[in-house]
C-alpha positions in Angstrom: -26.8 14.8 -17.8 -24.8 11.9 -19.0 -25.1 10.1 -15.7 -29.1 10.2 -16.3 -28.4 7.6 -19.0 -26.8 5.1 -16.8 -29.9 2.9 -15.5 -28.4 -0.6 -16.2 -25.3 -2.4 -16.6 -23.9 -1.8 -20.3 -25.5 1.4 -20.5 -22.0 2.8 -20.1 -20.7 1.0 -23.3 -23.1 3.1 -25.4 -21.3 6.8 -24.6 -18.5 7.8 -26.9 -15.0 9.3 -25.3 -16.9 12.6 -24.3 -19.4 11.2 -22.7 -17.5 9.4 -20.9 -15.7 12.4 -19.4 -18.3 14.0 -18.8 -19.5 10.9 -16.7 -16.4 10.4 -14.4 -16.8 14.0 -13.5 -21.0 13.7 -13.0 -19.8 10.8 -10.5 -17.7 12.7 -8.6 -20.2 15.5 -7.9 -22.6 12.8 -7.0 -21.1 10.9 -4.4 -20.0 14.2 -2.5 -23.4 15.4 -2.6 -25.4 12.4 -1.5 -22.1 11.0 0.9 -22.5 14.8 2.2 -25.8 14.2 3.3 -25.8 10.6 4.6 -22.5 9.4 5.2 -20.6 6.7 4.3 -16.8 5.8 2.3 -16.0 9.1 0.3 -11.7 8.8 -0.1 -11.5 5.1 -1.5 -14.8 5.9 -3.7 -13.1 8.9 -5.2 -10.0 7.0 -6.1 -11.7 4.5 -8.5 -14.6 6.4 -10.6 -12.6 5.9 -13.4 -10.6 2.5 -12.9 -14.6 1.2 -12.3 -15.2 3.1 -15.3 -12.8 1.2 -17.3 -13.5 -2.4 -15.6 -17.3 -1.7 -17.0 -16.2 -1.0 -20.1 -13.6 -4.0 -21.1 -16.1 -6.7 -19.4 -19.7 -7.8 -19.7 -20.8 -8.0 -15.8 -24.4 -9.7 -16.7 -21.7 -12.7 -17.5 -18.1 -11.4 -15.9 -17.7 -11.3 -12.2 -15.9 -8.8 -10.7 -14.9 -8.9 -6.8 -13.8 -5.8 -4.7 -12.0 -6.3 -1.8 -13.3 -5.1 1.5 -15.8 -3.6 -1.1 -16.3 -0.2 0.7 -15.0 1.3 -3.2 -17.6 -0.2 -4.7 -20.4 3.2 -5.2 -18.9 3.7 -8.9 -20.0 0.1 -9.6 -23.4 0.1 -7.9 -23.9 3.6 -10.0 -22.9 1.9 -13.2 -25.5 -0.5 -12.5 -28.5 1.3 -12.1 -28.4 2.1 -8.4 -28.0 5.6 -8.1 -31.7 6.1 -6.7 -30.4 4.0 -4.1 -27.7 6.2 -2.5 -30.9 8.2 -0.8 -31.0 5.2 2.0 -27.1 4.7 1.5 -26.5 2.6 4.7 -30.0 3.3 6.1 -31.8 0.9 8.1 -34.3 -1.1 5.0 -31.9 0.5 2.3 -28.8 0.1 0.1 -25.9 -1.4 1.6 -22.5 0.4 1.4 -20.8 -3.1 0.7 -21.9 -5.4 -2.7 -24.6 -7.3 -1.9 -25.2 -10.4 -4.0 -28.9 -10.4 -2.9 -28.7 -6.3 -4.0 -27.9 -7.0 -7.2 -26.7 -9.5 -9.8 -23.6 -7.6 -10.6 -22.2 -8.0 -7.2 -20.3 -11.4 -7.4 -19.6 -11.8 -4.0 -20.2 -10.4 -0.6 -17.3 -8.9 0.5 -16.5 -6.6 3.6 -13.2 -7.7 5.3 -9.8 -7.3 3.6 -7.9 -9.7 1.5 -10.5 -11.9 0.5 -10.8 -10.9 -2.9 -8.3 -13.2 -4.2 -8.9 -16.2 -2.2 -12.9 -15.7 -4.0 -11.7 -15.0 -7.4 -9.5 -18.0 -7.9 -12.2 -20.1 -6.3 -14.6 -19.1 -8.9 -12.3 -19.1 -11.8 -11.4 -22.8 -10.5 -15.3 -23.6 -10.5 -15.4 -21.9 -14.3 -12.6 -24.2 -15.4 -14.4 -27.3 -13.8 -17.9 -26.6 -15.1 -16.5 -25.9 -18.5 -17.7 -22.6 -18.6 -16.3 -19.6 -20.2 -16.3 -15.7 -18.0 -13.5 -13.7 -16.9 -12.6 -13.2 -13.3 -11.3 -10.2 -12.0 -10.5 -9.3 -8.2 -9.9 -5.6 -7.6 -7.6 -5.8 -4.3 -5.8 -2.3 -2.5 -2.2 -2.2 -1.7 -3.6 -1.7 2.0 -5.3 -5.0 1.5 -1.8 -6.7 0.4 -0.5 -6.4 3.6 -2.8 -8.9 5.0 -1.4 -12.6 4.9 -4.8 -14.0 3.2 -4.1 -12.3 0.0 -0.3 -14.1 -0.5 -1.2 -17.3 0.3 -4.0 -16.7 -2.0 -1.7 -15.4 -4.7 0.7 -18.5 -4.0 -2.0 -20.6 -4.7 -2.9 -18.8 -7.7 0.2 -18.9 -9.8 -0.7 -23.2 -10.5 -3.7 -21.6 -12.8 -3.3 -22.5 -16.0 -6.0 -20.3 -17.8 -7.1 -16.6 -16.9 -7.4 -14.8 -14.1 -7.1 -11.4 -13.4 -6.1 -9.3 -9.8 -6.2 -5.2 -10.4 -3.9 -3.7 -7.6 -5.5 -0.6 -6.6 -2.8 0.8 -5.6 -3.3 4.8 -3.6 -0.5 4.0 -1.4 -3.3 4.3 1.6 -5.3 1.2 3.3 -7.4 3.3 6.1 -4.3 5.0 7.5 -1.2 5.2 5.8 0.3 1.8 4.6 2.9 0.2 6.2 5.2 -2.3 6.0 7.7 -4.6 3.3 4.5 -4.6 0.1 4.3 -0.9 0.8 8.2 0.2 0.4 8.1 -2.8 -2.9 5.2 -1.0 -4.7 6.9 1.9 -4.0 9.6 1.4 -6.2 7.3 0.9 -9.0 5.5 4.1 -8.1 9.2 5.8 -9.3 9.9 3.5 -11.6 8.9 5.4 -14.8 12.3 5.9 -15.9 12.0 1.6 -16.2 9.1 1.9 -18.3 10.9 4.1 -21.0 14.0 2.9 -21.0 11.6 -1.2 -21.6 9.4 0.4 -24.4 12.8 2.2 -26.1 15.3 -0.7 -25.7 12.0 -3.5 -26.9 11.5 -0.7 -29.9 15.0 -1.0 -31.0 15.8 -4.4 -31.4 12.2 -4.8 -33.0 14.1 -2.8 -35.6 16.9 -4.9 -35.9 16.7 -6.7 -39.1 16.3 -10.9 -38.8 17.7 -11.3 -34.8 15.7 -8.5 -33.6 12.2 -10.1 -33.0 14.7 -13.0 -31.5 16.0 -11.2 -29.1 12.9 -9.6 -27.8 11.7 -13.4 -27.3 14.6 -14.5 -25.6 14.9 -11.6 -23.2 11.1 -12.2 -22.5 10.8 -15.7 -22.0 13.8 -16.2 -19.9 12.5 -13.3 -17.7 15.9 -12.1 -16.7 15.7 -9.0 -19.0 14.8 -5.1 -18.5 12.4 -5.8 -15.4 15.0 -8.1 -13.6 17.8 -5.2 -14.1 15.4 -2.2 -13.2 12.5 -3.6 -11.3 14.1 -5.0 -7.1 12.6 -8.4 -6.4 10.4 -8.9 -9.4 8.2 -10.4 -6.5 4.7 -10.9 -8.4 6.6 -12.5 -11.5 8.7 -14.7 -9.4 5.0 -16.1 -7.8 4.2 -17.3 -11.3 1.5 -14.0 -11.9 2.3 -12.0 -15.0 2.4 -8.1 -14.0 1.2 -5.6 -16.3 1.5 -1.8 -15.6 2.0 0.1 -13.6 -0.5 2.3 -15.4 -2.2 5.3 -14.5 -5.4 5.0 -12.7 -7.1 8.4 -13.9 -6.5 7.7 -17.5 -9.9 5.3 -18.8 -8.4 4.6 -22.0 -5.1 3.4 -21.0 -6.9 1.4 -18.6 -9.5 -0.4 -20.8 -6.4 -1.3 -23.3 -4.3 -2.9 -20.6 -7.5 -5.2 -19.4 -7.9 -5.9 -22.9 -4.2 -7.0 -23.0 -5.0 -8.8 -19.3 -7.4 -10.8 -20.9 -5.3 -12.8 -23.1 -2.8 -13.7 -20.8 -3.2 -17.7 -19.9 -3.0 -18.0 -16.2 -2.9 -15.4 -13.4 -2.1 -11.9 -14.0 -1.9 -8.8 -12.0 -2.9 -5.3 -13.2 -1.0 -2.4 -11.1 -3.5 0.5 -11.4 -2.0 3.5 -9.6 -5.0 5.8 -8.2 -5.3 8.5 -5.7 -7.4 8.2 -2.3 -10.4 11.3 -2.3 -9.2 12.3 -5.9 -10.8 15.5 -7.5 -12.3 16.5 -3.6 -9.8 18.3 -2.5 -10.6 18.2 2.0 -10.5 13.7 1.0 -7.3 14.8 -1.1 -6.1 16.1 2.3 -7.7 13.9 4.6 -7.9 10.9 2.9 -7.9 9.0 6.6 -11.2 11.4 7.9 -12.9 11.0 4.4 -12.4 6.9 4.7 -15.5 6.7 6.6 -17.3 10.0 7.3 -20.0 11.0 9.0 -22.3 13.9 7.3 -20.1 16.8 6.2 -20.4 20.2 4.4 -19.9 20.1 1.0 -18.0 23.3 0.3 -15.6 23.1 3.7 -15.9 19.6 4.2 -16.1 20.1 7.9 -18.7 17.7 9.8 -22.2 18.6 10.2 -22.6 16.4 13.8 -20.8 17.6 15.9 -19.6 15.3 19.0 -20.6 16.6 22.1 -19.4 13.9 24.3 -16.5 11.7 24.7 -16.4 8.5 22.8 -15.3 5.2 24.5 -11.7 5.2 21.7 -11.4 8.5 23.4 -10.9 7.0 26.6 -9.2 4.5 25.3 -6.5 7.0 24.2 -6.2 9.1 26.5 -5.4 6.3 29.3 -2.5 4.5 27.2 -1.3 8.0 26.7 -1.1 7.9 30.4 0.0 4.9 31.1 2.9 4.9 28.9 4.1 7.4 30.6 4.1 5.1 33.9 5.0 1.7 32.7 8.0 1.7 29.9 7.0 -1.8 29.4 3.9 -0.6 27.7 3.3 -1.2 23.7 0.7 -0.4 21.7 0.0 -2.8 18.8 -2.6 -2.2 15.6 -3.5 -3.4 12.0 -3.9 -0.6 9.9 -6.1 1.3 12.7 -3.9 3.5 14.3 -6.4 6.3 14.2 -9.5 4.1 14.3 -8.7 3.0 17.7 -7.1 5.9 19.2 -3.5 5.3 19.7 -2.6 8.0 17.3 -1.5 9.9 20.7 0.4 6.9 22.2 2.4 6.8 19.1 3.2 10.4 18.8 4.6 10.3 22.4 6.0 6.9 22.1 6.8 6.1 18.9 9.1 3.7 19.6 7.0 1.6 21.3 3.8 1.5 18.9 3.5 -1.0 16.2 1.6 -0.8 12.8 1.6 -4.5 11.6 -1.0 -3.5 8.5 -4.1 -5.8 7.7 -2.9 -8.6 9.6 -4.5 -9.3 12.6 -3.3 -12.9 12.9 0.4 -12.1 13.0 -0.7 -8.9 15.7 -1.9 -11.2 18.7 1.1 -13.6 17.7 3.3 -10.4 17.6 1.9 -9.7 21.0 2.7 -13.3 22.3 6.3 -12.5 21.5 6.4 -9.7 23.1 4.7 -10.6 26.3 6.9 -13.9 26.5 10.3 -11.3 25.6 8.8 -9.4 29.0 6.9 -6.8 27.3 3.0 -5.8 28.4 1.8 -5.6 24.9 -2.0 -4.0 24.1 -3.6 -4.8 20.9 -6.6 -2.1 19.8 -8.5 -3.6 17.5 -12.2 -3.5 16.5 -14.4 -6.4 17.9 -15.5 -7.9 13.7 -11.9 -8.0 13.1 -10.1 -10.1 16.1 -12.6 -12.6 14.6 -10.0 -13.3 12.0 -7.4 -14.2 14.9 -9.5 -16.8 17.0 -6.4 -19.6 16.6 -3.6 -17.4 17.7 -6.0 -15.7 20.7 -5.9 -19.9 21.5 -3.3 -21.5 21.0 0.1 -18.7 21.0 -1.6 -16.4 23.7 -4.0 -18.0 26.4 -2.5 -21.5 26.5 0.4 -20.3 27.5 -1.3 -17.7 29.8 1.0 -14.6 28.1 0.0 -11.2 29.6 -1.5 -9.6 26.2 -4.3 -6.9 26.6 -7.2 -7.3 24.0 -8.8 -3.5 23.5 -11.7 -4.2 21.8 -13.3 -1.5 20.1 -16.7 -1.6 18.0 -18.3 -4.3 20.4 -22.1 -4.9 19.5 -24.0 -3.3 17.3 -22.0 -0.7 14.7 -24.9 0.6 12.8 -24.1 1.6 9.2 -21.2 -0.6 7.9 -23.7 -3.6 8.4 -23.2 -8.0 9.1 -19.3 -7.9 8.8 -18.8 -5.1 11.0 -21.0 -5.9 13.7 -19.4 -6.3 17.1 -22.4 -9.1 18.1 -20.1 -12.3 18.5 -16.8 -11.4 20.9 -18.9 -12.8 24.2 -19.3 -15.8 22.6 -15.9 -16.4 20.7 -13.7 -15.4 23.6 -16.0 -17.1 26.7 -15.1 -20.4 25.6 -11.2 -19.9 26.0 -9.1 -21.1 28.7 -6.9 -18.4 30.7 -8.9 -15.3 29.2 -10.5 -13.0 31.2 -13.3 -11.3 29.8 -14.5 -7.9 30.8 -17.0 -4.8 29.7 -17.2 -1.7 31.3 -20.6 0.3 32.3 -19.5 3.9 31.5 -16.3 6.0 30.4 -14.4 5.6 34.3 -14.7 2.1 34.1 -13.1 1.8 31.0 -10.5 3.3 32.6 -10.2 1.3 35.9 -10.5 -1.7 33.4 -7.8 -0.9 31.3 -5.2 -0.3 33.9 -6.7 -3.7 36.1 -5.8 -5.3 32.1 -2.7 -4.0 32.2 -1.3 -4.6 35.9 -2.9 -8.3 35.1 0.1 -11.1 34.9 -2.3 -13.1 32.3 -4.5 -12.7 28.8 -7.5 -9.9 29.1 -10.0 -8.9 27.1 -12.1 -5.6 27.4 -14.8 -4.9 24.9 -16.2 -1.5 24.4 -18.5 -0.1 21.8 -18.7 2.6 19.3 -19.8 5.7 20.2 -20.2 7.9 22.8 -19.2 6.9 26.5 -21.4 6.7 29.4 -21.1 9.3 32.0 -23.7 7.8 34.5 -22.7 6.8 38.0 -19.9 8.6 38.6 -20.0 7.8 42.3 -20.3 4.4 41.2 -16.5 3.3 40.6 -16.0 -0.1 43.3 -12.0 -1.4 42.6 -12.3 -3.7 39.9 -11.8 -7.1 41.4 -11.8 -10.4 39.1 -14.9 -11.9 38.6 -16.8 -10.1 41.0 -20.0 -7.5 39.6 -21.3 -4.5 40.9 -25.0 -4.0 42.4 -26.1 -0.4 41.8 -29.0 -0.2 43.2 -31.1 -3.1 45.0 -34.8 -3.9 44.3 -37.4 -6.9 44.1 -39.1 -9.5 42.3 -37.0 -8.7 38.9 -33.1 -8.4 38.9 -31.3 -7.2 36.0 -27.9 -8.7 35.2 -26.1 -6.3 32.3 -22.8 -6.3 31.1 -21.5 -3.3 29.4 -23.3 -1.0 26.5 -26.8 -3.0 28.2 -26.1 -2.0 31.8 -27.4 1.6 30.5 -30.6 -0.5 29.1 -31.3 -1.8 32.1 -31.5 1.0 34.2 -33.9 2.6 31.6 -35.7 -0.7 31.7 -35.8 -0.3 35.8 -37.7 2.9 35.4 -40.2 1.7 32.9 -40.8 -1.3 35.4 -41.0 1.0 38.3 -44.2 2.7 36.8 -45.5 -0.6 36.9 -44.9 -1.2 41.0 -41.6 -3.5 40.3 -38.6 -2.1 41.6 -35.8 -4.0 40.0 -32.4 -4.8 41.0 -29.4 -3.5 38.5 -26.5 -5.3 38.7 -23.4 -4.5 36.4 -21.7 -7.6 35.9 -18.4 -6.1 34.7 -16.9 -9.7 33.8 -18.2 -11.8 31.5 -15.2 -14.7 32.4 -15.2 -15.5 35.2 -19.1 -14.1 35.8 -19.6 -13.3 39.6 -21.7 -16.6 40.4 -22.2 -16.4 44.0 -24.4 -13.1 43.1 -26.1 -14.6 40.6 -26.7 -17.2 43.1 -28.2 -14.5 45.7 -29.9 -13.1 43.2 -31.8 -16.0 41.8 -32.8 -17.0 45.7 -34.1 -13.8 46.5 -36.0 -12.8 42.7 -39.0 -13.8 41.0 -37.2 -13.2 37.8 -33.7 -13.1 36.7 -32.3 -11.4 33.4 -29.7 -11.2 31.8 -29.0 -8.5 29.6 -26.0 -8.2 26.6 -25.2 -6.7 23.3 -24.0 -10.4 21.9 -26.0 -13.0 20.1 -27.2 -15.5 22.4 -25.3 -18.3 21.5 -22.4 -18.7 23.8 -23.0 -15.8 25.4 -22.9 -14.5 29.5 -26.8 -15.6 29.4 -26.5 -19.5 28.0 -22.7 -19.5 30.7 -25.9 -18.0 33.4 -28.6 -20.5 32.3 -26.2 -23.5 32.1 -25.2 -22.5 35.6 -28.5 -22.3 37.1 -29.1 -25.9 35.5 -25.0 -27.0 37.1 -26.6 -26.2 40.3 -30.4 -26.7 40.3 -30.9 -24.0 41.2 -35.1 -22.7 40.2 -35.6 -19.1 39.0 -37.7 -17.8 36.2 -35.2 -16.8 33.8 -35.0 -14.2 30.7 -31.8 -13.8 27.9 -32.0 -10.4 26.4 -29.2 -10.8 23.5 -29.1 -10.4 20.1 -30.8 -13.2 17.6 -28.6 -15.5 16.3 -28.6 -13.9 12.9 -25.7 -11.7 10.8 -27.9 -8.3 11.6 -27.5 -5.5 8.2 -26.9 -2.3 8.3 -29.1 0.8 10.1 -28.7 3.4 12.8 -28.2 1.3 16.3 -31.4 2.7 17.8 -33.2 1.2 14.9 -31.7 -2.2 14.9 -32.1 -2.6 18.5 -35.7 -2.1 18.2 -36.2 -4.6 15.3 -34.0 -7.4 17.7 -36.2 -6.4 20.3 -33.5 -4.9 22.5 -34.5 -1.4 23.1 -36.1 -0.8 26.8 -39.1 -0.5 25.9 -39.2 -4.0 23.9 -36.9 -5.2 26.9 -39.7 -4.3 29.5 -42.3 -5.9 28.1 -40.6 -8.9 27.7 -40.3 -9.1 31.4 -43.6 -8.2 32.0 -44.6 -10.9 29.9 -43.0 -13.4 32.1 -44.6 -11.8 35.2 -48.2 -11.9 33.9 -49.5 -11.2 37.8 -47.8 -7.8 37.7 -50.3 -6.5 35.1 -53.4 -7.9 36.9 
């Protein structure tokens, strides 16, 4: 095999043009196999084998530096550089990441793993290339999907002052997660049927090349005033305008056309963009279909492509979607707002019946809670779904456009605490702490799948900013009985005990009451309360609590700083009040990538780890 030859960066540059198709085919059958078996990002990795292909060819990346946006497209690249062994423990707890790692390797320039970055990092670097007087290309490898985001224009504004090279491949599969959206989408578009401009440039430039004396002048002219064939045939001429040269579009299967036009890209003084037109799950033909369910994907069957794990129970974004379904139907003030993750949060089914009132805004989750402001100030009860790593990216307009002016906007957080296999930029571990600290915001976490729902609908009767944070995953189905009206600030005691009492919010309210029973075979019967709210935190139990227990604990899937336990500790302190007390959060670390039941044991968050934790601060019950 071809592919048995690539153990290094470079290696590729040593196959001739057979070889090389032989290659971009041994890839393909590669990443279906081993993303068959572990899982991971099959569509977007599909689409690029061969633009990667072509970037590894035209530059040197032991000296180049190439950057991948969002950087789940990146397995061609790791491949090409000799970590194919790796995709055994693709996204495994201790193994290879499914993002570029600069720590993974030296051909990763950057760690990326949120969108429209890529940019921003590229012309950063090729400033600090210019400054050091050193001498590399610079290449950032954005999608179309990415280009909705607001990051990557100001980035490309800032850009077009560059006076030597730099170069930005638009990846462009008309897809981001879901379908693309928006103004970039219908503009790229036109180029994507624009091959009728492309002929009629190379014909037209061919003839007056052929005119004897003027011809060659006229070329020029048309060229350097920029007002010829492209400003006639091409609407808006947007990257040009910016000051970025565009070259292309060319086709994104075809290596050799490819490798020529970063050739060309390379001699171009200043910014330039490369439009690369590529197809999401290409050569796969259920990705082809499904581009959306291949995205991310769970362990599948090669030949079908059908799921191997089936889900037996219903996931919290199941929930989720089937009470907005519901309460649109009650409240036509209801609207349903999401960047790019239609389907990832579940309001696929609020948009089908309400299309009117569901809003794609792309990748751009600062405009959304903005968006929603408007809305809620215009009379509107507006919910933004969005996952918990990606309102990060919002924290001013959260601030200053919703909560201080107290504006009715629903937060639906999905993905709260630990994801598992997507790794540090995906982890839902910092919400508690980045919302707590926020005027007007009211901060909530349901215990199972009813709550959710009693939460949702409390959010949305609610004449002022809410959060809810839920994870990933299946929902809880314990305590059915247990479903008390949801009543600001105040928790939920489900079952009283001594000595220890256990204060959990959300996803860790199932912990503690496995962490009850391993404390029960050792004679302590704790108290579990569910705290439901993490602002405003129900402080006249935690009072009663702390008065009547040896130990208090406080239990969440958040790192510790700024989180429910340091608002509980610095509480206990306000008042003086004297209680032995325990945080069970998450270190105060970026935690990688593994199955959640793994990482929760190495943070020491698992109930076994959690009981003996307490124990250790109860010494006497062990005697």
């Amino acid at each position: 095999m071809v592919l048995d030859r690539i153990n290094k960066i470079n290696d590729i540059k040593e196959l001739n043009e057979e070889e090389l198709g032989k290659l971009k085919e041994e890839i393909r059958d590669f990443l279906v196999e081993n993303i068959s078996k572990t899982g991971g990002h099959l569509a977007s990795n599909l689409g690029v084998i061969e633009l990667t292909m072509a970037l590894h060819l035209s530059f040197d990346l032991t000296i180049d530096r190439v950057i991948w946006d969002v950087g789940h497209q990146s397995y061609t690249h790791k491949i090409l550089t000799g970590r194919k062994d790796g995709f055994a423990t693709l996204r495994e707890y201790g193994g290879m990441s499914g993002f570029p790692k600069t720590q993974e390797d030296e051909a990763d320039a950057f760690n990326t793993g949120h969108s429209s970055t890529s940019i921003s990092a590229g012309l950063g670097m090729a400033q600090a290339r210019e400054l050091m007087g050193e001498h590399y290309y610079v290449v950032s490898v954005i999608g179309d999907g990415a280009l909705t985001g607001g990051m990557a224009y100001e980035a490309m504004n800032n850009a077009s002052r560059m006076k030597s090279n730099f170069i930005i491949v638009l990846n462009d599969n008309q897809m981001s997660i879901s379908e693309n959206v928006g103004g970039m989408n219908q503009y790229l578009s036109s180029f994507r049927t624009s091959d009728a401009y492309l002929d009629l440039k190379n014909g037209v430039t061919n003839s007056l090349n052929k005119i004897p004396v003027v011809g060659e002048k006229m070329v020029r002219k048309i060229h350097n005033a920029k007002s010829g064939i492209k400003q006639l045939f091409v609407p808006g001429m947007f990257f040009e305008n910016m000051g970025i040269t565009y070259l292309g579009p060319v086709d994104g299967t075809n290596i050799r056309d490819m490798w020529k036009i970063f050739d060309e890209a390379k001699r171009v003084r200043g910014p330039v963009l490369v439009h690369v037109r590529t197809k999401k799950g290409a050569g796969y033909l259920p990705a082809e279909r499904h581009p959306a369910r291949f995205h991310g994907t769970g362990p599948f069957d090669v030949d079908t492509g059908v799921p191997l794990q089936k889900q037996s129970k219903a996931n919290y974004t199941d929930v989720f979607s089937t009470v907005m379904r519901k309460m649109g139907e009650r409240e036509p003030k209801l609207v349903a707002i999401t960047a790019a993750m239609g389907e990832g949060t579940g309001l696929k089914r609020f948009r089908n019946m309400f299309p009117d009132r569901f809003f794609d805004v792309g990748i751009a989750e600062e405009h959304a809670v903005t968006f929603a402001a408007g809305m809620a100030k215009a009379g509107l009860k507006p919910v933004f779904a969005v996952y918990s790593s990606f309102l990060q990216r919002a924290y001013d307009q959260i601030l200053h456009d919703v909560c201080a002016q107290k504006l009715p906007v629903v937060f639906a957080i999905d993905r709260a605490g630990l994801v598992g296999k997507d790794g540090a930029t995906h982890q839902g571990i910092f919400d508690l702490s980045y919302l707590s600290g926020i005027p007007n915001l009211t901060v909530m976490a349901p215990k199972n799948k009813w709550e959710l729902s009693d939460m949702l609908k409390f959010a949305i009767a609610a004449e002022e900013p809410v959060a809810i944070r839920y994870p990933r995953g299946e929902a809880c189905d314990l305590w059915k009985e247990k479903r008390a009206p949801i009543e600001k600030g105040r928790a939920e005691v489900l079952v009283e005990g001594s000595r220890v009492a256990l204060f959990a919010i959300g996803s860790m309210v199932q912990t503690a009451w496995e962490v009850r029973a391993l404390l029960e075979t050792k004679g302590i019967m704790a108290t579990v309360v569910n705290a439901r709210f993490a602002v405003p935190f129900d402080r006249d139990l935690v009072q009663t609590l702390a008065e009547s227990h040896d130990l208090l604990v406080v239990l969440e899937e958040n790192v510790a700083s700024g989180g429910l336990g340091q608002h509980v500790a610095s509480m206990l302190m306000e008042e003086e009040i004297s209680v032995r007390f325990l945080s069970i959060a998450i270190p105060d670390c970026f935690v990688e990538h593994g199955d959640v039941g793994e990482l929760k044991k190495a943070l020491g968050m698992d109930p076994d780890s959690v009981a003996e934790r307490i124990m250790a601060k109860l010494p006497e019950a062990t005697e």
